[in-house]
C-alpha positions as CSV (number, residue, x, y, z in Angstrom):
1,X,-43.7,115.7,32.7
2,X,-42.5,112.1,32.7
3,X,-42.5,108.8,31.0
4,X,-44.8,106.3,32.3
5,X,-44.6,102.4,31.2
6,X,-47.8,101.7,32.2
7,X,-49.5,104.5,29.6
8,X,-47.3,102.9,27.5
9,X,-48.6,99.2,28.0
10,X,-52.1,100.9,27.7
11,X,-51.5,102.2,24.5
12,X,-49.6,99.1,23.0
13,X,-52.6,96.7,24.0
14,X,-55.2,99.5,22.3
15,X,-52.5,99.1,18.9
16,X,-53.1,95.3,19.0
17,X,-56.9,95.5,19.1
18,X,-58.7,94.9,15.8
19,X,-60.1,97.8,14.9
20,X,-63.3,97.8,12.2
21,X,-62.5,98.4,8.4
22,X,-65.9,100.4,7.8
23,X,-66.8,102.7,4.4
24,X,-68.6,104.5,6.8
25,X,-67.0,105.3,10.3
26,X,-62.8,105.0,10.5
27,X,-63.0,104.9,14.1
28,X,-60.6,106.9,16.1
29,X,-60.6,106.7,19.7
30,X,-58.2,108.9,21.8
31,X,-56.8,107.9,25.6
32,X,-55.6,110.4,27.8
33,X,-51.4,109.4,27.8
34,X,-48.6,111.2,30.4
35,X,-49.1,114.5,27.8
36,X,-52.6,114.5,26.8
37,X,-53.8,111.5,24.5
38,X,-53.3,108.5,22.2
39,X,-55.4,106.8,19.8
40,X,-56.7,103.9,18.7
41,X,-57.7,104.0,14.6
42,X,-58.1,101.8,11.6
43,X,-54.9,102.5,9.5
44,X,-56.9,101.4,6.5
45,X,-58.1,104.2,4.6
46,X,-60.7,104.8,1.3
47,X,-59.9,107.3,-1.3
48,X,-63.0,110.0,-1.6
49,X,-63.8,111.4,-5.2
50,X,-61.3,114.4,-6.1
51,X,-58.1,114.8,-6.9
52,X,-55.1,113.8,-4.5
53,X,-51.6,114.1,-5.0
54,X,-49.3,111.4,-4.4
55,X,-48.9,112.0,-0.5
56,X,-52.3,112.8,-0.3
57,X,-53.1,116.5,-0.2
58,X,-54.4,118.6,-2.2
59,X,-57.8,120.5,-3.6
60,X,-60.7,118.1,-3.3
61,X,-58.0,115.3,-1.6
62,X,-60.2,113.2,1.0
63,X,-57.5,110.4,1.8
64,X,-56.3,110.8,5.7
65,X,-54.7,107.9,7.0
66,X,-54.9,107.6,10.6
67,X,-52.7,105.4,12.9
68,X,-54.4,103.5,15.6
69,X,-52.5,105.9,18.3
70,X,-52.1,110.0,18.1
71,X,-49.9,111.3,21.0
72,X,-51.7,114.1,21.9
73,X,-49.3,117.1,23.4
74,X,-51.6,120.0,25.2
75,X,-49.7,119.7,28.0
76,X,-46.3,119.2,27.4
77,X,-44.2,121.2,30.1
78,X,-47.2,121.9,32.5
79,X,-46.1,118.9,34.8
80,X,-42.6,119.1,34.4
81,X,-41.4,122.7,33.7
82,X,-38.5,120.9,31.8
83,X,-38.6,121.8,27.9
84,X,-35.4,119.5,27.4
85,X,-38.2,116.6,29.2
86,X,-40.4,117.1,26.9
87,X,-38.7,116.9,24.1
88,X,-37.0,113.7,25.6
89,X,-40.1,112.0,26.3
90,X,-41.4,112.4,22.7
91,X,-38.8,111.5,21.2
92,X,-39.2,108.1,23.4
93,X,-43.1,107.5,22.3
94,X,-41.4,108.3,18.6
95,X,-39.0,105.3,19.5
96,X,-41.9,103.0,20.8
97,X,-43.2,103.5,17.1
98,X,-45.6,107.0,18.0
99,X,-45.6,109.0,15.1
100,X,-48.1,111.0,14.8
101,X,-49.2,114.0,17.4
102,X,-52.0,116.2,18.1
103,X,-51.3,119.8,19.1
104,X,-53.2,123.3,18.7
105,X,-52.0,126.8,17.9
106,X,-53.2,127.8,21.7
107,X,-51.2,125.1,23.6
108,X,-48.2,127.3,24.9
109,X,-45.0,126.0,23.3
110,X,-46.7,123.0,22.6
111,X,-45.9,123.4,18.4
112,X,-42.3,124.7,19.0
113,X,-41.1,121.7,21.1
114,X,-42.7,119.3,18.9
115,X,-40.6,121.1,16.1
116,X,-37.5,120.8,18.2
117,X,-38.5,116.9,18.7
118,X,-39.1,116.2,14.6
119,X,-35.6,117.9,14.1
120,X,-33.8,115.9,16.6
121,X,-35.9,113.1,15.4
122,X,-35.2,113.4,11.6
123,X,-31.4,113.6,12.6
124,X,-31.0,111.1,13.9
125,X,-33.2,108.6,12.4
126,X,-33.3,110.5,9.1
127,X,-34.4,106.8,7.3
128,X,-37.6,106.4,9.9
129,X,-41.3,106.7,8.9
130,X,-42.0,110.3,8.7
131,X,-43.3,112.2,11.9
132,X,-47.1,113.7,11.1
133,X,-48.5,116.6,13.5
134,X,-52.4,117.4,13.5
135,X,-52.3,121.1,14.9
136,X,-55.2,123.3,15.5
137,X,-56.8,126.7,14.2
138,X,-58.7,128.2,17.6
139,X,-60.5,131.2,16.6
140,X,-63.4,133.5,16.5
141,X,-61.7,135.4,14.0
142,X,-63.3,135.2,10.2
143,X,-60.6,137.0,8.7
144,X,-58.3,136.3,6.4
145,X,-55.3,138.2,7.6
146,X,-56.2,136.3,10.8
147,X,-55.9,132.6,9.3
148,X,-52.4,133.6,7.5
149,X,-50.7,134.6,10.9
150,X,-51.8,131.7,12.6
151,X,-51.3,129.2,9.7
152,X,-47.5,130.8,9.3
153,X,-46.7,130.8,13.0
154,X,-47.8,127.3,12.6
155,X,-45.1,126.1,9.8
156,X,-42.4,128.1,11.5
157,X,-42.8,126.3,14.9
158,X,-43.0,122.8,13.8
159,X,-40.1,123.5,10.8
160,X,-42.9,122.0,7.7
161,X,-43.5,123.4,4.7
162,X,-47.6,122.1,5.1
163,X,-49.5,121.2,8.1
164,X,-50.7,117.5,7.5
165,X,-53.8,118.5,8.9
166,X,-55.7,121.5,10.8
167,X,-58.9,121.4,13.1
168,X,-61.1,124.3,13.3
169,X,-62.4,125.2,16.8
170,X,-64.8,128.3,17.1
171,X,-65.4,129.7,20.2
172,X,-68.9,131.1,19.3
173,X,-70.7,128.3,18.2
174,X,-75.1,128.3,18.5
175,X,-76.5,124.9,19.4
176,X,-79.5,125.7,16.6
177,X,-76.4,126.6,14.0
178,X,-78.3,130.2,13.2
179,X,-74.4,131.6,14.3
180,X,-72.7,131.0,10.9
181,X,-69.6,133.4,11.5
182,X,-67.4,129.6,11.6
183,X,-68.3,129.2,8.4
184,X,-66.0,132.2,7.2
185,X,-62.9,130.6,9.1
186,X,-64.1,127.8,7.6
187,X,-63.5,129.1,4.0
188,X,-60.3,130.7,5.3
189,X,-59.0,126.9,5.8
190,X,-59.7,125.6,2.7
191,X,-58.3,128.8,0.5
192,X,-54.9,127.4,3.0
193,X,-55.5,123.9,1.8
194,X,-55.7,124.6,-1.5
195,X,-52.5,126.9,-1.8
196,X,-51.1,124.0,-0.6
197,X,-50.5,125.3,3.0
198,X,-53.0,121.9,4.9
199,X,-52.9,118.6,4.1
200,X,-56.3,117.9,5.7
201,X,-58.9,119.8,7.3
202,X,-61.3,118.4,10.3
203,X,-63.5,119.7,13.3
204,X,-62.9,120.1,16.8
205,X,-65.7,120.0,19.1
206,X,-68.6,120.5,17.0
207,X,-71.7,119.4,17.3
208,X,-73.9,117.6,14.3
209,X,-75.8,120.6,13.9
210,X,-72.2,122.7,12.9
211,X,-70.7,119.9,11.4
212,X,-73.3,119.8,9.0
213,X,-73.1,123.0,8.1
214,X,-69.5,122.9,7.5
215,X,-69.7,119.9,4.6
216,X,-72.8,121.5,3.2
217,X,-70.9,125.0,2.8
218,X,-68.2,123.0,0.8
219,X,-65.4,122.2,3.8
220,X,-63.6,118.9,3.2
221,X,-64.2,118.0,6.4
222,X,-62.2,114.4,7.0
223,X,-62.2,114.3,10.8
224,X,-63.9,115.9,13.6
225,X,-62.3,115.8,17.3
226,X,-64.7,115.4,20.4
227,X,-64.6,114.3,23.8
228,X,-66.1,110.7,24.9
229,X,-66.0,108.5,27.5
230,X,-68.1,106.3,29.9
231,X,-68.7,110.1,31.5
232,X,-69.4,112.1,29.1
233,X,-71.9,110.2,26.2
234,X,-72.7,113.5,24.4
235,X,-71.6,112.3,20.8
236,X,-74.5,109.8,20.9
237,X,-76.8,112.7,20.0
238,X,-77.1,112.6,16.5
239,X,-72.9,113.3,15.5
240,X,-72.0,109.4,15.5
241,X,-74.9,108.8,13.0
242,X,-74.1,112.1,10.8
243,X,-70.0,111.0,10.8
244,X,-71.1,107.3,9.4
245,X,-73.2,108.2,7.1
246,X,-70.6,111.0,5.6
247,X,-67.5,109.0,6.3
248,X,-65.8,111.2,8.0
249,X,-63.5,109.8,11.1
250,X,-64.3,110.4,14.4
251,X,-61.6,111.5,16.9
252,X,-62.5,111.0,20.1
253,X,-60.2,112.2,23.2
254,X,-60.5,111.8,27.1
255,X,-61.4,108.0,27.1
256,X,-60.2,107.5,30.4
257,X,-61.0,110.9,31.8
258,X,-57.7,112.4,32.4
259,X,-56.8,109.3,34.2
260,X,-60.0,109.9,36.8
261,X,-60.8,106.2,34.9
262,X,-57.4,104.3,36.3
263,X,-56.1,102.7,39.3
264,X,-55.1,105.7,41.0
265,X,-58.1,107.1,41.6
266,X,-59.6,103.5,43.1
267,X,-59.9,103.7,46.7
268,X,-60.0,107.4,47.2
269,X,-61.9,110.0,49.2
270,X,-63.9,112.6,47.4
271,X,-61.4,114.7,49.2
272,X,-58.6,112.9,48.1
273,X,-59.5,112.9,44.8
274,X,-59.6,116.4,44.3
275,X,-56.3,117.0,45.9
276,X,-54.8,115.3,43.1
277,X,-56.5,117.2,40.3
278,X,-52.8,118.9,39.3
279,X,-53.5,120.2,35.7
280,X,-55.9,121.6,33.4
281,X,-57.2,119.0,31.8
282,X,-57.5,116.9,35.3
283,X,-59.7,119.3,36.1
284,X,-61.5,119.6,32.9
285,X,-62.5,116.2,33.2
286,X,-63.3,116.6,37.0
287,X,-66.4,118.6,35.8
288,X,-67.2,115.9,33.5
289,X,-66.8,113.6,36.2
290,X,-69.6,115.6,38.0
291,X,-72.3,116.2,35.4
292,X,-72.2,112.0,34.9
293,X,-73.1,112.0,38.8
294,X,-72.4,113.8,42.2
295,X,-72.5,110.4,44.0
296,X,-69.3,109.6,44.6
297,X,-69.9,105.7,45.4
298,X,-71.0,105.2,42.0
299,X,-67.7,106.5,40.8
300,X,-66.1,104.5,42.8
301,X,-68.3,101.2,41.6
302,X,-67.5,102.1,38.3
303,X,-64.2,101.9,39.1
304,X,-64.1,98.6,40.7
305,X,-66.2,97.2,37.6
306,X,-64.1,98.4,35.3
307,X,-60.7,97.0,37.1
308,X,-62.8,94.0,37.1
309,X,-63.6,93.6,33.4
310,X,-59.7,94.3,32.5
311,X,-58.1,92.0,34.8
312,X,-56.4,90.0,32.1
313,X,-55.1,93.2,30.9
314,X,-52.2,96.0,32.2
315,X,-53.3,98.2,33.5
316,X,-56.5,96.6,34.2
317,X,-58.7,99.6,34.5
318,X,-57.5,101.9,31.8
319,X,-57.7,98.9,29.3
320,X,-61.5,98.0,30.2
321,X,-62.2,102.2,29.9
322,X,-60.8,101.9,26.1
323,X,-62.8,98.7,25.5
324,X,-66.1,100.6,26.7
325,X,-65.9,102.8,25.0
326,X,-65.4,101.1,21.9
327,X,-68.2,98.9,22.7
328,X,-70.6,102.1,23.1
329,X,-70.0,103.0,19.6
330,X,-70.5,99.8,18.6
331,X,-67.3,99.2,17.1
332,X,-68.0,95.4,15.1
333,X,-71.4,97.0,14.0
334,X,-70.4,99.0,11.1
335,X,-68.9,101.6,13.0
């Protein structure tokens, strides 16, 4: 795991982009970095009926502020087996002005370094803008016993006394939505939130269909996480118009595929290509990669287009795979 100061440019030009102050849609848009993402967000925010303490938590609290980039950490020693690295490297983003960070209960140490990083962090800079981490809950356990464990192992790693906010992925989810076993976890969630365990409760990868379900069975849903990008449209279908009309913020992650959408992919054999798909989410997004096409010259013409469009930009081509996908979800439209 390294640094890279292009990433970095990529990310500071997506923080300088005017981003749409909507009552409908807070638009969140998250780019692959050297770990896993960043994001690009409204920092605006609109206060939801219910009650909200002062930091905003809290039963019936609907308030998430959102920063325009989230450093997302699923793979933080898998391409440097250096934990010291890691935490090096995040404490870096935190010094660029990085605060906030995406994790899960299933990413390895993932939640244990990012506690080592916000100690080291808060030590040293104890007079900085406080460090926020979005974790996950990834289950297909409806339990409560279940929830506890997980939401405890949670605190301990990243040393908080409340997670600022937790997505619920399923793994047993029906495309019809006549599987309902989620919607126990669900409740499991928002008994945490309101013993004051979560700050905020979202999605992660669900589809309108469960989404729905979620709000209408009482889950303050504020967020829901999905992929998007030039190769893989799938939130078009019916969850982009359910999150504006609900107001709930879409997160959206692998905007430029892993990095398949950057320079270092231009030029390449399909052969090459592959050779280079070094990590788990590379080659995640290598089978998104295929279901958008198996022609492998209209990859590559999407990559010269898009180096094209971002030429007054560095780098060029991660830059115009951002802007694209802002432009798909019609960001200046409402949304």
């Amino acid at each position: 795991f390294w640094l890279n100061h292009r990433w970095f440019q990529a990310c500071r030009q997506a923080m300088a982009t005017p981003c749409v102050r909507s009552p409908f849609l807070w638009l969140l848009v998250t780019v692959f970095l050297g770990c896993y993402s960043c994001a690009v967000a409204d920092v605006d925010v609109e206060a939801v009926a219910g009650s909200c303490a002062s930091d905003g938590r809290g039963p019936g609290c609907r308030h998430l502020e959102l920063p325009r980039v989230i450093v997302g950490c699923w793979q933080l020693v898998e391409r440097h087996a250096d934990r010291e690295k890691a935490v090096e490297t995040l404490l870096a983003y935190a010094a660029e002005g990085f605060t906030t960070f995406d994790t899960a209960d299933i990413y390895g140490p993932s939640e244990s370094i990012l506690g080592d990083f916000r100690r080291r962090w808060v030590a040293s800079q104890p007079d900085s803008k406080p460090l926020r981490f979005f974790t996950k809950y990834v289950t297909e356990d409806t339990g409560a016993r279940s929830a506890d464990q997980i939401n405890s192992q949670s605190l301990r790693n990243l040393g908080v006394e409340a997670l600022d906010m937790v997505q619920l992925h399923f793994w047993r989810l029906a495309s019809d939505g006549s599987d309902t076993a989620f919607l126990s976890a669900g409740k499991q969630l928002m008994r945490l939130k309101n013993e004051g365990k979560i700050g905020h409760l979202a999605g992660c990868n669900m589809d309108a269909v469960n989404l729905k379900a979620m709000v209408d069975d009482g889950m303050e849903i504020e967020a829901n996480q999905v992929q998007y990008s030039l190769l893989d449209r799938r939130p078009e279908h019916k969850l982009l118009e359910y999150c504006r009309e609900q107001g709930i913020k879409l997160t959206i992650f692998g905007v430029v595929a892993g990095g398949l959408l950057s320079d270092s992919f231009v030029g390449l054999s399909k052969g090459e290509a592959q050779s280079r798909l070094d990590s788990v989410s590379r080659r995640m997004y290598w089978s998104s990669l295929q279901r958008w096409t198996q022609d492998w010259g209209l990859f590559q013409q999407l990559l010269q287009t898009l180096r094209r469009v971002g030429q007054r930009h560095t780098p060029a081509l991660t830059v115009a795979a951002v802007a694209s996908a802002l432009g798909l979800l019609r960001v200046g439209e409402g949304g």
